[in-house]
NUDODREN-521540 format. One line per field, with one value per residue: residue number from 1; residue in one letter; x, y, z of N, C-alpha, C, O in turn. Coordinates in steps of 0.001 Angstrom, whole numbers. Layout:
N
num <- c(NUM | ...) $
residu <- c(A | ...) $
nx <- c(X | ...) $
ny <- c(Y | ...) $
nz <- c(Z | ...) $
cax <- c(X | ...) $
cay <- c(Y | ...) $
caz <- c(Z | ...) $
cx <- c(X | ...) $
cy <- c(Y | ...) $
cz <- c(Z | ...) $
ox <- c(X | ...) $
oy <- c(Y | ...) $
oz <- c(Z | ...) $
This chain:
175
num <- c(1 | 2 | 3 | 4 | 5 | 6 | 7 | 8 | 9 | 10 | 11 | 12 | 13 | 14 | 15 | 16 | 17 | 18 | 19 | 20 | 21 | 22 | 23 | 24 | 25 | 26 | 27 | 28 | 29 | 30 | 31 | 32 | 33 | 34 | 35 | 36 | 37 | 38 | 39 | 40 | 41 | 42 | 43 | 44 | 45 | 46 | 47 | 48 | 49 | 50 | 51 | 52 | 53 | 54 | 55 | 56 | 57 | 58 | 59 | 60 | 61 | 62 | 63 | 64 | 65 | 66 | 67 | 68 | 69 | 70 | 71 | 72 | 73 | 74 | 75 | 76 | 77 | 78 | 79 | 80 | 81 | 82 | 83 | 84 | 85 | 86 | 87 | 88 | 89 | 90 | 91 | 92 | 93 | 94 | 95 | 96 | 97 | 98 | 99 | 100 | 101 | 102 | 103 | 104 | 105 | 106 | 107 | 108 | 109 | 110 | 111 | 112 | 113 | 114 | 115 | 116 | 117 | 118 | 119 | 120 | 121 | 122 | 123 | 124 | 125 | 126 | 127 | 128 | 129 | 130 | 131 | 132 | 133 | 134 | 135 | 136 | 137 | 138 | 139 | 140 | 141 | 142 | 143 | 144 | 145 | 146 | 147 | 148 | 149 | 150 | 151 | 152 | 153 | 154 | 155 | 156 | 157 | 158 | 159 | 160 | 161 | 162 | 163 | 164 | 165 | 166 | 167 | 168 | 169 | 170 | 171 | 172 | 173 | 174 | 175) $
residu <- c(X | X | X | X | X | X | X | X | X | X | X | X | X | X | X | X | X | X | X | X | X | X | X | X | X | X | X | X | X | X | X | X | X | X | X | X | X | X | X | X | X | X | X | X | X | X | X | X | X | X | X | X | X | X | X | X | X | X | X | X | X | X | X | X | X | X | X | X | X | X | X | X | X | X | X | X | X | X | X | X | X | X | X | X | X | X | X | X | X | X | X | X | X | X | X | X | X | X | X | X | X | X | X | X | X | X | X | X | X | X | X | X | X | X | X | X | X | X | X | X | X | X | X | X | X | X | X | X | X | X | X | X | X | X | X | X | X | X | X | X | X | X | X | X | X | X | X | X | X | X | X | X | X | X | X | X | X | X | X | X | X | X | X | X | X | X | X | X | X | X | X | X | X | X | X) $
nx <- c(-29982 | -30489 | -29871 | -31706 | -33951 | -34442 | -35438 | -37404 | -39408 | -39432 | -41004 | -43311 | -44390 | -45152 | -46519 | -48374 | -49562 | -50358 | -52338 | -53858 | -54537 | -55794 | -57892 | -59867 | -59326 | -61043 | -63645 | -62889 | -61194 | -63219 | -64390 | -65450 | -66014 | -68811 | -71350 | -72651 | -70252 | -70193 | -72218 | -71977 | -74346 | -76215 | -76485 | -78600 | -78160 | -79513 | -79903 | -82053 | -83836 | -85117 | -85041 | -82950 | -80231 | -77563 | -73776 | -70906 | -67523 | -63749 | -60743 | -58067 | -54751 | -51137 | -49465 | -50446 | -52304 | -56005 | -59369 | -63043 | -65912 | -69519 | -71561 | -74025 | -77577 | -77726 | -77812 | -75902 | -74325 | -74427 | -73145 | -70861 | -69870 | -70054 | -68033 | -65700 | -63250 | -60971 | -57745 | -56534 | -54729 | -54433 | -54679 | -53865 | -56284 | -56254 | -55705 | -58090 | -59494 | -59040 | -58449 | -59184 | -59175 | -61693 | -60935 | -63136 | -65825 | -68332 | -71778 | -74398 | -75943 | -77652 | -79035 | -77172 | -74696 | -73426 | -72189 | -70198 | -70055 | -67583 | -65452 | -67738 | -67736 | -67514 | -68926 | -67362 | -69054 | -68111 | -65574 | -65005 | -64125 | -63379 | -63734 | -62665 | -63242 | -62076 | -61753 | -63023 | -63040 | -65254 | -66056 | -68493 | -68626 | -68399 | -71363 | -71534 | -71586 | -72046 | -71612 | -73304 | -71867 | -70874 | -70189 | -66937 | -66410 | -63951 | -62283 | -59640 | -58301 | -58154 | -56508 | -54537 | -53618 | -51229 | -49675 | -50687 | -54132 | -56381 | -59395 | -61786 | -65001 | -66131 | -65959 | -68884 | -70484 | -69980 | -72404) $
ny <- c(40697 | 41499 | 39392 | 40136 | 40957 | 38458 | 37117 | 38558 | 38215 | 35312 | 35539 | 36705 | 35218 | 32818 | 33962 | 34432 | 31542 | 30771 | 32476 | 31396 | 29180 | 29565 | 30318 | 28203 | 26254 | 25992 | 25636 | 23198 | 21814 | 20097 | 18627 | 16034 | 13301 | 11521 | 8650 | 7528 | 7624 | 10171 | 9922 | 9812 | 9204 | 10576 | 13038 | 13291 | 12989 | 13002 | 13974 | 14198 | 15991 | 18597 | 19428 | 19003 | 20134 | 19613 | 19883 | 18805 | 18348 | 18738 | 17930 | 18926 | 18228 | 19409 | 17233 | 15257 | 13925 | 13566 | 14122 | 13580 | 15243 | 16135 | 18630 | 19288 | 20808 | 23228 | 26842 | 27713 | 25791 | 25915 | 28566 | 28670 | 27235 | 28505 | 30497 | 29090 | 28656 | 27470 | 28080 | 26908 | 26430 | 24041 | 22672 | 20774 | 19992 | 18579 | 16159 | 15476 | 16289 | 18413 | 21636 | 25421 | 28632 | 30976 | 33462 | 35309 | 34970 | 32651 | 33980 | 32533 | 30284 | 27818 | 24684 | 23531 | 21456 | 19171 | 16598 | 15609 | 13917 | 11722 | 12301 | 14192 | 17745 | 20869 | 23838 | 26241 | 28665 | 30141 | 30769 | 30650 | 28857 | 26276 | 22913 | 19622 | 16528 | 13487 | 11464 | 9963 | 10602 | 10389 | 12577 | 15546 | 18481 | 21908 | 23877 | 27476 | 24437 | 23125 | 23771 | 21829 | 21149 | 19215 | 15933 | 13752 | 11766 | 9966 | 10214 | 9928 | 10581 | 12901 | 13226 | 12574 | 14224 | 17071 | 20272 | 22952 | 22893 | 22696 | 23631 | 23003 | 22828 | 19731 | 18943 | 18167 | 15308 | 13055 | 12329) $
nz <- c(-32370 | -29065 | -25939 | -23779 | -25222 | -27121 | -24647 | -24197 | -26356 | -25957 | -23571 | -24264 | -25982 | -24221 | -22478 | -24004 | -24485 | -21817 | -21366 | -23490 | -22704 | -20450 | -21044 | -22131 | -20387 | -18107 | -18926 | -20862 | -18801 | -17319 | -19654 | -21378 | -23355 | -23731 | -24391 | -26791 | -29615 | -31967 | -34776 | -38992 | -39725 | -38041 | -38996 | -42051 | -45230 | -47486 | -50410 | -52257 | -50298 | -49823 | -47159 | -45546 | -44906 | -44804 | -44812 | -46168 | -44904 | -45209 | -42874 | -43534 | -42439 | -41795 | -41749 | -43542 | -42387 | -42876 | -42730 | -42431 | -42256 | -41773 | -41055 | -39179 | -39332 | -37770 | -37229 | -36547 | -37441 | -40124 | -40484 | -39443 | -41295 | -43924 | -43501 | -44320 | -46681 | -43911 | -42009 | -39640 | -36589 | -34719 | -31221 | -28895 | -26161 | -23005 | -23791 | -25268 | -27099 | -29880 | -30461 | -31730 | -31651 | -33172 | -35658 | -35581 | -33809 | -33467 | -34158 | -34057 | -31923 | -30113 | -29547 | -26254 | -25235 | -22844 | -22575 | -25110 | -27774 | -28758 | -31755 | -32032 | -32851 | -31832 | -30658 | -28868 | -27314 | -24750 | -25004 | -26829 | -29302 | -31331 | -31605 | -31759 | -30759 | -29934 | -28607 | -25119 | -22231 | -19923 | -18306 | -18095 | -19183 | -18466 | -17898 | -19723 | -21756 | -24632 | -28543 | -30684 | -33919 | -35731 | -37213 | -37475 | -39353 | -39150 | -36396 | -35699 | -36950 | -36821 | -34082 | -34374 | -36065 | -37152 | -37117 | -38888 | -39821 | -42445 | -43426 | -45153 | -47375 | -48666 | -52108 | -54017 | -54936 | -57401 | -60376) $
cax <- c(-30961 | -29584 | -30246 | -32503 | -35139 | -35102 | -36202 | -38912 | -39669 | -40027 | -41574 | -44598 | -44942 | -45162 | -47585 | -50148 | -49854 | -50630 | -53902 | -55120 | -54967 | -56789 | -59483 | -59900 | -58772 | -62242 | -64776 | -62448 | -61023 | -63572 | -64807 | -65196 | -66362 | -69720 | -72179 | -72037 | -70124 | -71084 | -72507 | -72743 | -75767 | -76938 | -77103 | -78875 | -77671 | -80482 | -79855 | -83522 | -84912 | -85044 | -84926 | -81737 | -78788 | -76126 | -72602 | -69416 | -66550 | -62818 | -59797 | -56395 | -53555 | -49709 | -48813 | -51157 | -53799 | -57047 | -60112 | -63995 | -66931 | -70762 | -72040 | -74908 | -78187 | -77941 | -77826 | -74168 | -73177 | -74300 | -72710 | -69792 | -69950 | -70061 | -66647 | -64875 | -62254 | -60536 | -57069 | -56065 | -53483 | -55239 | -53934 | -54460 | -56731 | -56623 | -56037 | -59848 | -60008 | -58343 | -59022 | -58632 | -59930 | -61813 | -60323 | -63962 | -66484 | -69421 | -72996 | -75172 | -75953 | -78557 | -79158 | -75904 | -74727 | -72680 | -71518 | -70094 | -69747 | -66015 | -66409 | -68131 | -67580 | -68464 | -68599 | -67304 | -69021 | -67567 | -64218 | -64599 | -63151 | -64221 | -63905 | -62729 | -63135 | -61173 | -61556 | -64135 | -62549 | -65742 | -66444 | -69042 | -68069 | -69836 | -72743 | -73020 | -71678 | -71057 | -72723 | -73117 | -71852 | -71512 | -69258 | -65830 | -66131 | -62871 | -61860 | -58640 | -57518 | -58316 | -56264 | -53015 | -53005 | -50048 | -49455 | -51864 | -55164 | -56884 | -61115 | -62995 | -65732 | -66066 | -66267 | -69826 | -70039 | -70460 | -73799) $
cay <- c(40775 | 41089 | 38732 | 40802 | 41100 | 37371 | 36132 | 39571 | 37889 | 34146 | 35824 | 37234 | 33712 | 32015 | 34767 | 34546 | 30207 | 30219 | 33353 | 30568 | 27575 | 29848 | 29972 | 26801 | 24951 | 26290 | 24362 | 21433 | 20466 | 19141 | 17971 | 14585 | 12573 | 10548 | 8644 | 7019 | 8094 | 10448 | 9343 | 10712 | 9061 | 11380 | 14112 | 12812 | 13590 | 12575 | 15655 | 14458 | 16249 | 19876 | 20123 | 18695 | 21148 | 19542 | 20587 | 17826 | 19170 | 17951 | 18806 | 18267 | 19012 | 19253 | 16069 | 14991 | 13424 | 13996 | 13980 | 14095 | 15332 | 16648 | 19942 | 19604 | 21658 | 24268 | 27912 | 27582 | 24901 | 27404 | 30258 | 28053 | 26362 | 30240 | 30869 | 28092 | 27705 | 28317 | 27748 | 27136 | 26387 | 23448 | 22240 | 19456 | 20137 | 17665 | 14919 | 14575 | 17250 | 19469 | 22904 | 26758 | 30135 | 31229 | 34510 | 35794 | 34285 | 32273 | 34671 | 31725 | 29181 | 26840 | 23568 | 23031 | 19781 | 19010 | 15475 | 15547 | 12660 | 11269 | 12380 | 15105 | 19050 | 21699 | 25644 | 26531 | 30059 | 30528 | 30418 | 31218 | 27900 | 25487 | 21902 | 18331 | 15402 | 12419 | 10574 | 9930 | 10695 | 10321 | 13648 | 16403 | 19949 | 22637 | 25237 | 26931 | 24016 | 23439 | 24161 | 20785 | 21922 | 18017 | 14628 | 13686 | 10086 | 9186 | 10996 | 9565 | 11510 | 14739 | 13456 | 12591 | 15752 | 18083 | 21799 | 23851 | 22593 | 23863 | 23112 | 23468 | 22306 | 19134 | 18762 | 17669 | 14378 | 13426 | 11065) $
caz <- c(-31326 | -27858 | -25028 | -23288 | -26836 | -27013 | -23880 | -24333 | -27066 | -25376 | -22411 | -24673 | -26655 | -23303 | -21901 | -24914 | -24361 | -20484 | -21535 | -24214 | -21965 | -19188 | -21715 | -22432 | -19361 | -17562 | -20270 | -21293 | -18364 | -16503 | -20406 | -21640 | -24033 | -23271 | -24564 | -28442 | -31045 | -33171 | -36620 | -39996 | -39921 | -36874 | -40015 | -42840 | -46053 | -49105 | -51549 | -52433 | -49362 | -49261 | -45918 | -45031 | -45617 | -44202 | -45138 | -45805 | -45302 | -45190 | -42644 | -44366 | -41526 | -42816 | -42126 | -44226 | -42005 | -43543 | -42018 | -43512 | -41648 | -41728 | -40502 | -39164 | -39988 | -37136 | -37710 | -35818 | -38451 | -41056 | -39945 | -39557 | -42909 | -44567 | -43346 | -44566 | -45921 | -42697 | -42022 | -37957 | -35451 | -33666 | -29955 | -27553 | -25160 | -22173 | -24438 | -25621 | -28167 | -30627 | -30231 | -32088 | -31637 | -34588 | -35890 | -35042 | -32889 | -34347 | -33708 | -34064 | -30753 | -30513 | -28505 | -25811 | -24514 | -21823 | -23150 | -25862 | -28345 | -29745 | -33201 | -32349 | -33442 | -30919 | -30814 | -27057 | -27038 | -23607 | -24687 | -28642 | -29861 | -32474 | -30518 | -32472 | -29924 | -30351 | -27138 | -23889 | -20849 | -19077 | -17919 | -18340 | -19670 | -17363 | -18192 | -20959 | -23040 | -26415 | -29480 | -31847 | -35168 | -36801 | -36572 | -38069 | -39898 | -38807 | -35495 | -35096 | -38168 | -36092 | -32790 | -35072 | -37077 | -36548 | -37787 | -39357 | -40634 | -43488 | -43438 | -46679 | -47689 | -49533 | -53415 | -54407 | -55090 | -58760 | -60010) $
cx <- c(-30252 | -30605 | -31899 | -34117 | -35578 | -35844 | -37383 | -39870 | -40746 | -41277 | -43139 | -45648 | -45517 | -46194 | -48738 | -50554 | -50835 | -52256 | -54156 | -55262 | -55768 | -58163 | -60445 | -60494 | -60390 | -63368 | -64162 | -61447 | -61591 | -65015 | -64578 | -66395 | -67554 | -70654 | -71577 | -70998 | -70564 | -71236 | -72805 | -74372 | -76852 | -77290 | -77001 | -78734 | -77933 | -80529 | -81188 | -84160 | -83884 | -84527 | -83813 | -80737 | -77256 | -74942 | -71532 | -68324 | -64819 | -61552 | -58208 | -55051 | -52097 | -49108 | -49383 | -52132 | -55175 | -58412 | -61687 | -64919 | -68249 | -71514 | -73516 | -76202 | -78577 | -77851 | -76008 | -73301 | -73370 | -73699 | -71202 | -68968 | -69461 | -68800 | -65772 | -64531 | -61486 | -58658 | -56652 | -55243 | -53946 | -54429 | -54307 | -55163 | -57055 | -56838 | -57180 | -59854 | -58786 | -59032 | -58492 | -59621 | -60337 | -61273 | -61863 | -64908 | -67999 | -70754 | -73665 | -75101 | -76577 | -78629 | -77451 | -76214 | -73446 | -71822 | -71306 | -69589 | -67788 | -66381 | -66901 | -67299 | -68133 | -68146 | -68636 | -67728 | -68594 | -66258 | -63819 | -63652 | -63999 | -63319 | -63696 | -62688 | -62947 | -60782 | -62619 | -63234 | -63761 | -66410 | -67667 | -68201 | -69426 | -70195 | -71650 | -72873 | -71193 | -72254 | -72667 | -73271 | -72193 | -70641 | -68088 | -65990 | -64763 | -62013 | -60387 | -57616 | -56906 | -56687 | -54894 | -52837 | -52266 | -49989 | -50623 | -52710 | -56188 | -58472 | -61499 | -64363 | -65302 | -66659 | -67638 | -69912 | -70704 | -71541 | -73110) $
cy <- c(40506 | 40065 | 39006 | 40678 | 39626 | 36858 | 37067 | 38251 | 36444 | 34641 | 35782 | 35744 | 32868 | 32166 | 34068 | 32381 | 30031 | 31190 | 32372 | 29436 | 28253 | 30238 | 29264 | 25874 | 24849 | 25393 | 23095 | 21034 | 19452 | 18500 | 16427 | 14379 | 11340 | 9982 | 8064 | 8026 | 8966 | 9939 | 10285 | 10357 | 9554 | 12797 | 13475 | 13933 | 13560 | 13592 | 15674 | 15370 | 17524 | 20163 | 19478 | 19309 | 21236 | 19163 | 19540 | 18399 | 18731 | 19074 | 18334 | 19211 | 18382 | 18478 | 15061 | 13904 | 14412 | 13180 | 14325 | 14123 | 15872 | 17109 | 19281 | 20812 | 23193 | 25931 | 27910 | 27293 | 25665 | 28346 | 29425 | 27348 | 27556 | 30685 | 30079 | 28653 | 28095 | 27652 | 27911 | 26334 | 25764 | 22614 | 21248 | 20143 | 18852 | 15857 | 14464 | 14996 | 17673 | 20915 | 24447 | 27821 | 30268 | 32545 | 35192 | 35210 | 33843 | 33486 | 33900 | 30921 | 28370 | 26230 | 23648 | 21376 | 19887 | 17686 | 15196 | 14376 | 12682 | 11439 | 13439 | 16402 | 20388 | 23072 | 25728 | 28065 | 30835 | 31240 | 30510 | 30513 | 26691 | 24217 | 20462 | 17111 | 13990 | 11263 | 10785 | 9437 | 10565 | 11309 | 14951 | 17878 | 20870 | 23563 | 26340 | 25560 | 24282 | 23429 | 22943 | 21683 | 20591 | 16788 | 14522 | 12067 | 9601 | 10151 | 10558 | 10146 | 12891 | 14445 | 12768 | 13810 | 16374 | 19277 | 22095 | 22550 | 23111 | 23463 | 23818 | 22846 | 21263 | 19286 | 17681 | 16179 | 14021 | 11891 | 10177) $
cz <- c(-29995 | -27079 | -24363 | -23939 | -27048 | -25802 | -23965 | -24869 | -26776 | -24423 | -22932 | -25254 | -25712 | -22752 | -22911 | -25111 | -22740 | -20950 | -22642 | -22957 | -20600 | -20021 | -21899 | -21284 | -18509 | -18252 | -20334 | -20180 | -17343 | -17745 | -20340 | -23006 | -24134 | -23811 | -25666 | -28935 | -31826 | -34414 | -37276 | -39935 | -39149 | -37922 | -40949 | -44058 | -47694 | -49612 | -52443 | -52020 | -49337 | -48124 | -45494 | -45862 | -45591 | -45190 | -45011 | -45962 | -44893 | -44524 | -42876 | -43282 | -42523 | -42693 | -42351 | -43612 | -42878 | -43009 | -42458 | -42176 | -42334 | -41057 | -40183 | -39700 | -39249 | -37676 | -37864 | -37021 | -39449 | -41843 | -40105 | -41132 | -43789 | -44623 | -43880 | -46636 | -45080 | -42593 | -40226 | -37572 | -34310 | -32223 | -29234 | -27082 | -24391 | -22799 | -24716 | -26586 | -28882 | -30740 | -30845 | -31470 | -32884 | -34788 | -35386 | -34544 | -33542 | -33440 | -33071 | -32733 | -31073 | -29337 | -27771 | -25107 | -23601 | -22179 | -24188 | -26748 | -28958 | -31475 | -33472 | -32671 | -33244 | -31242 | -29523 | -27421 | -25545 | -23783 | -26266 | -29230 | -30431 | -31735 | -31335 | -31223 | -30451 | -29829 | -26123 | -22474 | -19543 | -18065 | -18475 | -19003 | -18603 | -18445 | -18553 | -21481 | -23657 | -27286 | -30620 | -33141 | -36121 | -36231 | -37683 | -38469 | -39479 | -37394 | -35174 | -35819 | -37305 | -34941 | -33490 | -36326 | -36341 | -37676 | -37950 | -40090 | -41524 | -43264 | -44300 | -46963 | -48520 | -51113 | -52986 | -54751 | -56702 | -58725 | -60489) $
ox <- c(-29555 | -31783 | -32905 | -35149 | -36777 | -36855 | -38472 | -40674 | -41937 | -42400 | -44030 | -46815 | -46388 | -46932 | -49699 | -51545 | -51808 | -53300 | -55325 | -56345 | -56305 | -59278 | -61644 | -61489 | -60876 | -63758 | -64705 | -60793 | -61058 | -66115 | -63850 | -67290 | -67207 | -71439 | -70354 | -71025 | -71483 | -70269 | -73457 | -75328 | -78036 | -78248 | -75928 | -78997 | -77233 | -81413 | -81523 | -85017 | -82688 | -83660 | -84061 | -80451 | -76342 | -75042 | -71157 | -68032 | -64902 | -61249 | -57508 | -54630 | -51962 | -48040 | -49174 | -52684 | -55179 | -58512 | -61759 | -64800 | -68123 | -72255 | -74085 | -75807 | -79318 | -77832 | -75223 | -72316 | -72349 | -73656 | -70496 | -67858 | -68373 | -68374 | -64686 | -65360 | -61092 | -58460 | -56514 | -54985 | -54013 | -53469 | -55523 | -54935 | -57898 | -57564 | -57479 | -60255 | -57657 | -60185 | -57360 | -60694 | -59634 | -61042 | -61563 | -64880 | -68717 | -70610 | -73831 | -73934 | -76417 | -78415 | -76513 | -77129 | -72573 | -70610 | -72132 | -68560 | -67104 | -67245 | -66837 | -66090 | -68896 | -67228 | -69644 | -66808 | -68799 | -65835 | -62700 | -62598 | -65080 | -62213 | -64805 | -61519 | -63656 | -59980 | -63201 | -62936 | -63392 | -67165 | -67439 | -66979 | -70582 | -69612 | -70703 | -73978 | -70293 | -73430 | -71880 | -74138 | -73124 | -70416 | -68237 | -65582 | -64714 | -61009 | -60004 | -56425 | -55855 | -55817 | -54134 | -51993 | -52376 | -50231 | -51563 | -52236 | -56836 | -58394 | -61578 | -64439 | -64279 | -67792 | -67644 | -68725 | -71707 | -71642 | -73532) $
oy <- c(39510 | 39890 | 38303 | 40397 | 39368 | 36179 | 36510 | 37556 | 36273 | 34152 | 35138 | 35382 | 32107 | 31240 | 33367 | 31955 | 29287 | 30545 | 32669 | 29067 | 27501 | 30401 | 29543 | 25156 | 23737 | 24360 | 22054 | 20015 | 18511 | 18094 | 15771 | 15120 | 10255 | 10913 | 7969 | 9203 | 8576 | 9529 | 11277 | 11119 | 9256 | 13523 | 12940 | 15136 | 13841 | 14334 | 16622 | 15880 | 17640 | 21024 | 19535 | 19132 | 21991 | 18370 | 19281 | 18959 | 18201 | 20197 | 17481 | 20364 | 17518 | 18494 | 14012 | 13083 | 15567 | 11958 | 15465 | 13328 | 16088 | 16412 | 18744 | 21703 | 24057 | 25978 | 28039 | 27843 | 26252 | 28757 | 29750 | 27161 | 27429 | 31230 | 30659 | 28897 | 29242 | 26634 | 29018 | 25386 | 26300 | 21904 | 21102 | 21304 | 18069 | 14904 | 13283 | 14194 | 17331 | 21067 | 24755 | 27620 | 29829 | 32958 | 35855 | 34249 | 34697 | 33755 | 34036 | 30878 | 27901 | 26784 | 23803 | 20637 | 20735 | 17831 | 14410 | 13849 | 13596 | 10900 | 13939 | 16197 | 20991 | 23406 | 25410 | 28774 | 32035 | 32095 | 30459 | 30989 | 26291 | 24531 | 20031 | 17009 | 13486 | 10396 | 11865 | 8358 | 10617 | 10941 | 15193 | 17871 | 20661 | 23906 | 26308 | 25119 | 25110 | 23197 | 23175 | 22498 | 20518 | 16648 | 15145 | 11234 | 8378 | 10772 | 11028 | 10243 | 13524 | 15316 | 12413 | 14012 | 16408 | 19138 | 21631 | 21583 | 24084 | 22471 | 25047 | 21964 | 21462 | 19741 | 16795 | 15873 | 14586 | 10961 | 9022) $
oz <- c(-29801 | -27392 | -24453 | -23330 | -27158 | -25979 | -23820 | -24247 | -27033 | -24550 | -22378 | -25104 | -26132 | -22417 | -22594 | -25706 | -22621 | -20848 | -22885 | -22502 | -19786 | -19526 | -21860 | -21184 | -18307 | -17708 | -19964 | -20400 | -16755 | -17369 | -19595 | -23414 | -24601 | -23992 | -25772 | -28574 | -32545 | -35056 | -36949 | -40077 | -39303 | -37654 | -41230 | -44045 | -48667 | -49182 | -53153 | -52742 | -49069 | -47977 | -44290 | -47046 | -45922 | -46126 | -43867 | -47019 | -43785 | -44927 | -42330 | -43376 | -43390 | -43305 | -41743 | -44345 | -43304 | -42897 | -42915 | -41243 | -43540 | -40364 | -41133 | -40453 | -39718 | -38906 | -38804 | -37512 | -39807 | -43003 | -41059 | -41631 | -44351 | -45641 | -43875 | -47512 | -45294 | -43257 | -39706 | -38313 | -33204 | -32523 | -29118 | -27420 | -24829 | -22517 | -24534 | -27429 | -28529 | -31144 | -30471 | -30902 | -33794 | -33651 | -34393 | -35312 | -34062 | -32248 | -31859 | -32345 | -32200 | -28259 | -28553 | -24745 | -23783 | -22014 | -24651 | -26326 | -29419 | -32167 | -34595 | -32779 | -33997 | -31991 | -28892 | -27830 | -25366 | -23005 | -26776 | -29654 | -30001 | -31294 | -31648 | -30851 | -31322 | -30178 | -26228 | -21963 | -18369 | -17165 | -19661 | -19146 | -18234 | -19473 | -17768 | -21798 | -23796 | -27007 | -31538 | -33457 | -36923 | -35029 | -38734 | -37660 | -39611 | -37744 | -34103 | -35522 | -37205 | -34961 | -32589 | -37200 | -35116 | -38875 | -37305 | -40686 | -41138 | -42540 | -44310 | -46108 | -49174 | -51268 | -52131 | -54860 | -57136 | -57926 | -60530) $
């Protein structure tokens, strides 16, 4: 490979980093983190009750952080849930979050929020990126928003994962 072909090469890698972070940078960086915590116990999860459908589901990154959450009951989380198991290429954003592109863009919306909880688990439809927050910087996210998908029981898992992360659903739990 001559000289010339590699730095192409760098040039393009470099290009398609600065067009994600101008995706991004617009929504999360005048994000934050506000308000409680999210809780599992913000989606209830009695496999008595019909009407609660919510989804546990576990993100195992390659250096073996591991991380358990619960989908909420939105259409979003759903729709989101459906696709899984997903495998992504998650990034800092602004030190609050972890952040991918989904290979295709969730349909579903719903309620947005502007403050998003530590913990929480957003759908940026602005910006077509699935959203782990890990920290409260104190800031808003501007209009539209985010789309609450669910919360991460241990968020600190999320904001020390490195490489790829896989998201599956969780195994059932036995009686």
């Amino acid at each position: 490979m001559t000289t010339n072909t590699r730095f192409a090469n760098r040039a393009r890698v470099g290009l398609r980093a600065l067009v994600a972070a101008a995706l991004v940078c617009p929504v999360l960086a005048a994000a934050g983190c506000a308000g409680r915590p999210a809780q599992l116990a913000d989606f209830p999860t009695d496999p008595a009750d019909p009407s609660i459908a919510t989804q546990q589901i576990v993100l195992r990154f390659d250096n073996d952080e591991r991380a358990t959450a619960a989908l909420n009951d939105s259409p979003a989380a759903r729709e989101f849930a459906a696709r899984l198991p997903l495998t992504l290429d998650l990034f800092d954003a602004m030190g609050q979050a972890r952040v991918a592109p989904l290979t295709e863009p969730l349909t579903s919306t719903g309620g947005r929020v502007n403050e998003p909880d530590v913990g929480g688990i957003y759908w940026a439809p602005a910006d077509e990126m699935i959203a782990f927050y890990y920290d409260d910087l104190g800031q808003r996210v501007p209009t539209p928003g985010l789309v609450p998908l669910g919360a991460a029981r241990n968020p600190d898992a999320v904001e020390h994962g490195r490489g790829l992360v896989r998201i599956e659903l969780a195994a059932p739990a036995q009686p």
